[in-house]
mmCIF file of the C-alpha atoms, coordinates in Angstrom:
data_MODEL
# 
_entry.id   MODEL 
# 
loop_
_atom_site.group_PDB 
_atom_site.id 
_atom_site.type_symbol 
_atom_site.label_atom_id 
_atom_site.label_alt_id 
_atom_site.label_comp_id 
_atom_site.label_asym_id 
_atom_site.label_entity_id 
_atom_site.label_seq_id 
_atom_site.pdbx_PDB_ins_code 
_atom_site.Cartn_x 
_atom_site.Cartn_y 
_atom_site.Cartn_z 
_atom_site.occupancy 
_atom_site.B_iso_or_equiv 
_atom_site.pdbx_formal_charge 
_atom_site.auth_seq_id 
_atom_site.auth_comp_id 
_atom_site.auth_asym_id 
_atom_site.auth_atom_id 
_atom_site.pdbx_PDB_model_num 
ATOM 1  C CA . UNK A 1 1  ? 35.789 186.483 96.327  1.00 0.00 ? 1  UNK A CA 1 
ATOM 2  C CA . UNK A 1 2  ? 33.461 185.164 93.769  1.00 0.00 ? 2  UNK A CA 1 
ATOM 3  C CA . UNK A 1 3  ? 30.007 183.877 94.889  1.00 0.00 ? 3  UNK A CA 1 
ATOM 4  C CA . UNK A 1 4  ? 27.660 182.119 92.437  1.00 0.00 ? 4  UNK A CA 1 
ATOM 5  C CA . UNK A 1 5  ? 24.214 181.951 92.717  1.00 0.00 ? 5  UNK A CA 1 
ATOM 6  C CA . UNK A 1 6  ? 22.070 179.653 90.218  1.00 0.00 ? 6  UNK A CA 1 
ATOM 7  C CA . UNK A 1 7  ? 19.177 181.232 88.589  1.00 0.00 ? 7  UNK A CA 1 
ATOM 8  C CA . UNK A 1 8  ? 17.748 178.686 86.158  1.00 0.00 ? 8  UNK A CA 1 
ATOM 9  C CA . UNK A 1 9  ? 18.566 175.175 85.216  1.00 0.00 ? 9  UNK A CA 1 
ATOM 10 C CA . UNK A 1 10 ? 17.605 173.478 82.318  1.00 0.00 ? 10 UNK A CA 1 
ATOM 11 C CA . UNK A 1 11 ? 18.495 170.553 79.466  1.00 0.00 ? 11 UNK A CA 1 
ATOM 12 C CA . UNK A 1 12 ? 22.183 170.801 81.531  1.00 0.00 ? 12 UNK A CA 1 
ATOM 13 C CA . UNK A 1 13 ? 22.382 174.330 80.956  1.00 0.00 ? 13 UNK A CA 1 
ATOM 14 C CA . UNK A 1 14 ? 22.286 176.811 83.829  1.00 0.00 ? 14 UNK A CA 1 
ATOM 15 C CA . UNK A 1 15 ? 22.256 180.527 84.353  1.00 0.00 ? 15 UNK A CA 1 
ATOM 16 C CA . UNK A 1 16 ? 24.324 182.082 87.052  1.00 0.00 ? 16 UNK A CA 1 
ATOM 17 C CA . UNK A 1 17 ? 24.524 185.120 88.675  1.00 0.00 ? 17 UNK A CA 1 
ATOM 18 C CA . UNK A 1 18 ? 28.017 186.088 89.544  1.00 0.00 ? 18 UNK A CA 1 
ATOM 19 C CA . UNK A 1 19 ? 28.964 188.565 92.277  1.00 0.00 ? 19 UNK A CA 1 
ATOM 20 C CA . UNK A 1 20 ? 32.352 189.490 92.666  1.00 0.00 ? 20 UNK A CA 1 
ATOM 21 C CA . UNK A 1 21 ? 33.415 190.763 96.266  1.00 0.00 ? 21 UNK A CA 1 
ATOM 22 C CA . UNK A 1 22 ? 36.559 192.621 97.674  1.00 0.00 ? 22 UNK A CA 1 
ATOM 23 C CA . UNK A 1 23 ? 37.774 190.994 101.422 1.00 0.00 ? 23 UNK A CA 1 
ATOM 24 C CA . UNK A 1 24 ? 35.350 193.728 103.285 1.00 0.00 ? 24 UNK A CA 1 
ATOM 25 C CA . UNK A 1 25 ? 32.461 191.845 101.602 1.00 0.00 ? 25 UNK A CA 1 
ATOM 26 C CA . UNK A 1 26 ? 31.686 194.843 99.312  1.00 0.00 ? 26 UNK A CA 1 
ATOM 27 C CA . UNK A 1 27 ? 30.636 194.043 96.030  1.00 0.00 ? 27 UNK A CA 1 
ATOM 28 C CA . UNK A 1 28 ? 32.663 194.724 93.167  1.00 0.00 ? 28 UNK A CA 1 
ATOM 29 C CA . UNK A 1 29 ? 31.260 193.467 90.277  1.00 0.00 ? 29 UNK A CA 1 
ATOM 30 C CA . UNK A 1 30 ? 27.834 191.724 89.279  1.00 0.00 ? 30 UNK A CA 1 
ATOM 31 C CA . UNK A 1 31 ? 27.372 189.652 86.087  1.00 0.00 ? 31 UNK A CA 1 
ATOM 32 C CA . UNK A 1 32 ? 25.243 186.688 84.873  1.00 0.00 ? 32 UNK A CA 1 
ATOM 33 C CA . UNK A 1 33 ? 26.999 183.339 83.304  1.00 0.00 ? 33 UNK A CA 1 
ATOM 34 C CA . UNK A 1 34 ? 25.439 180.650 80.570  1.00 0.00 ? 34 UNK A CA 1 
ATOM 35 C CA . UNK A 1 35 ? 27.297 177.235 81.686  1.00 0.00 ? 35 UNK A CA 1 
ATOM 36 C CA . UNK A 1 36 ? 26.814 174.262 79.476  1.00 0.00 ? 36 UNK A CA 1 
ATOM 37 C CA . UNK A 1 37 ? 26.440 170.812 80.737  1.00 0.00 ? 37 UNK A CA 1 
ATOM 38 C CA . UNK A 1 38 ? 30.420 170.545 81.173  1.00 0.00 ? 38 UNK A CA 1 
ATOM 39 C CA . UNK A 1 39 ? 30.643 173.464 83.802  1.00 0.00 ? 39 UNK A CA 1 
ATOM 40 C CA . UNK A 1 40 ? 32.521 175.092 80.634  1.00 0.00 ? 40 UNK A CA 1 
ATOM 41 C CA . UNK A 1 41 ? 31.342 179.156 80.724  1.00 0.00 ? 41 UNK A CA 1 
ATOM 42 C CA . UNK A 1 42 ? 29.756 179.416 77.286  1.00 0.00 ? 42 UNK A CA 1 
ATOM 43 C CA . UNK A 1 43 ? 28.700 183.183 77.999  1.00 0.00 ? 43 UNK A CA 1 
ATOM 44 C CA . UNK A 1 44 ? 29.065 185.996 79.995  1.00 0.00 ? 44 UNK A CA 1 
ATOM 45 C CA . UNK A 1 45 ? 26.573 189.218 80.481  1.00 0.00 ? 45 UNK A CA 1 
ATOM 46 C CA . UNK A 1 46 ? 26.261 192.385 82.176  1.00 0.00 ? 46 UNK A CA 1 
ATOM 47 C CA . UNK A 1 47 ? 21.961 192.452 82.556  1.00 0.00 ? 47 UNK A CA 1 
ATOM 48 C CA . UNK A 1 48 ? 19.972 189.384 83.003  1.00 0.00 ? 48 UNK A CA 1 
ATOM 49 C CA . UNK A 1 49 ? 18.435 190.156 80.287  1.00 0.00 ? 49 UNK A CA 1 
ATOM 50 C CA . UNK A 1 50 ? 20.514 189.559 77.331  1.00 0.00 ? 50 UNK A CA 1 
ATOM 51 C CA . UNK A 1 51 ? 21.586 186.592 79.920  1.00 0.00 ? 51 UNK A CA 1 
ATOM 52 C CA . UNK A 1 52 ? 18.388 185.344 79.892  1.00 0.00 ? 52 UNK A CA 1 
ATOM 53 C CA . UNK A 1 53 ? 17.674 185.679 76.487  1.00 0.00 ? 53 UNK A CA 1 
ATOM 54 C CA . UNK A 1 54 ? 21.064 183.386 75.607  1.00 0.00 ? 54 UNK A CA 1 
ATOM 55 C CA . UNK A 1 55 ? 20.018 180.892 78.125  1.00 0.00 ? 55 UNK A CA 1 
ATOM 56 C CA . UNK A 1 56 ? 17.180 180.471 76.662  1.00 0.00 ? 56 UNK A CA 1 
ATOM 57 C CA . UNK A 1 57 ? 17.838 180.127 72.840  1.00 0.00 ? 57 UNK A CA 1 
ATOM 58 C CA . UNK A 1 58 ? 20.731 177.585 73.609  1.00 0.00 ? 58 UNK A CA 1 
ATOM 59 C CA . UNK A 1 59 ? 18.007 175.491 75.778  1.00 0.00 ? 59 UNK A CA 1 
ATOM 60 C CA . UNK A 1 60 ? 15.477 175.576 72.674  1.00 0.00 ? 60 UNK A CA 1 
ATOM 61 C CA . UNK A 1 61 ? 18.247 174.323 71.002  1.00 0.00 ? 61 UNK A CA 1 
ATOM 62 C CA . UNK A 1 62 ? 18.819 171.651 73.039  1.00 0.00 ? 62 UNK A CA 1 
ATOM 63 C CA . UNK A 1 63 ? 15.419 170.107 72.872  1.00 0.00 ? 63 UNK A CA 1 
ATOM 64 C CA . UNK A 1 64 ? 14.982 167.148 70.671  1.00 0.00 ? 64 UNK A CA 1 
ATOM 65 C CA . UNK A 1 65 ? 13.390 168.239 67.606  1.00 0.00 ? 65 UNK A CA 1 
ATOM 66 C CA . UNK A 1 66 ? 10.261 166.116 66.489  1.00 0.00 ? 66 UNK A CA 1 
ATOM 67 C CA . UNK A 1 67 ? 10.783 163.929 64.021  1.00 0.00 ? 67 UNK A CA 1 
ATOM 68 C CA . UNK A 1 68 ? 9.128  164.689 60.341  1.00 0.00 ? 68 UNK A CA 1 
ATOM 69 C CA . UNK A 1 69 ? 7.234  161.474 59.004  1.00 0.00 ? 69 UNK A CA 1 
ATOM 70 C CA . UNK A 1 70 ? 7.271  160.749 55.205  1.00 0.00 ? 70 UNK A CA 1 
ATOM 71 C CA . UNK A 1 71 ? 5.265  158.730 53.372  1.00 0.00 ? 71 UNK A CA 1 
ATOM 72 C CA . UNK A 1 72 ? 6.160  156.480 50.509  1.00 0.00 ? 72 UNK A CA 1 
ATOM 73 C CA . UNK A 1 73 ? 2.789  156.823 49.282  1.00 0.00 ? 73 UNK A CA 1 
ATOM 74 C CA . UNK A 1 74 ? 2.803  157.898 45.895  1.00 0.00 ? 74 UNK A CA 1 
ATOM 75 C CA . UNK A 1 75 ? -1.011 158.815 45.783  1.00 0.00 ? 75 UNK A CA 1 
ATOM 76 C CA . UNK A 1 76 ? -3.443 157.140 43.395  1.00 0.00 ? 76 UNK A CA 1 
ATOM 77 C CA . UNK A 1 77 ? -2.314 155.640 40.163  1.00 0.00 ? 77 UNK A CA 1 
ATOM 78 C CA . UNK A 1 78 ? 0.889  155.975 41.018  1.00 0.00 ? 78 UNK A CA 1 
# 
């Protein structure tokens, strides 16, 4: 059985943790899961570290960046 457990969510992104059980109950596995905004898996890590890490360079990335203003001032006697 798998049993999912969210962690984090953020900018549609969340992090998982994953635990993977036989039909005693006893755990089998344990891993952590980056899912985008579609449900898609976009990663998959043994520590919550390196999981955390991911989730949280793909949510920087996700932030609208602030716009740079220019200026069509051309300075004097221009």
């Amino acid at each position: 059985m798998k049993n999912r457990e969210r962690l984090f969510s953020e900018n549609g992104l969340s992090l998982e943790k994953v635990t993977l059980t036989d039909k005693n109950g006893e755990v089998i596995d344990t891993f952590f899961e980056v899912i985008g905004p579609s449900g898609t898996v976009i990663a998959s890590f043994n520590s919550l570290e390196e999981a955390t890490l991911k989730f949280n360079t793909l949510v920087d990335d996700a932030r609208p960046k602030p716009k740079v203003k220019t200026s069509s001032f051309s300075g004097p006697g221009m």
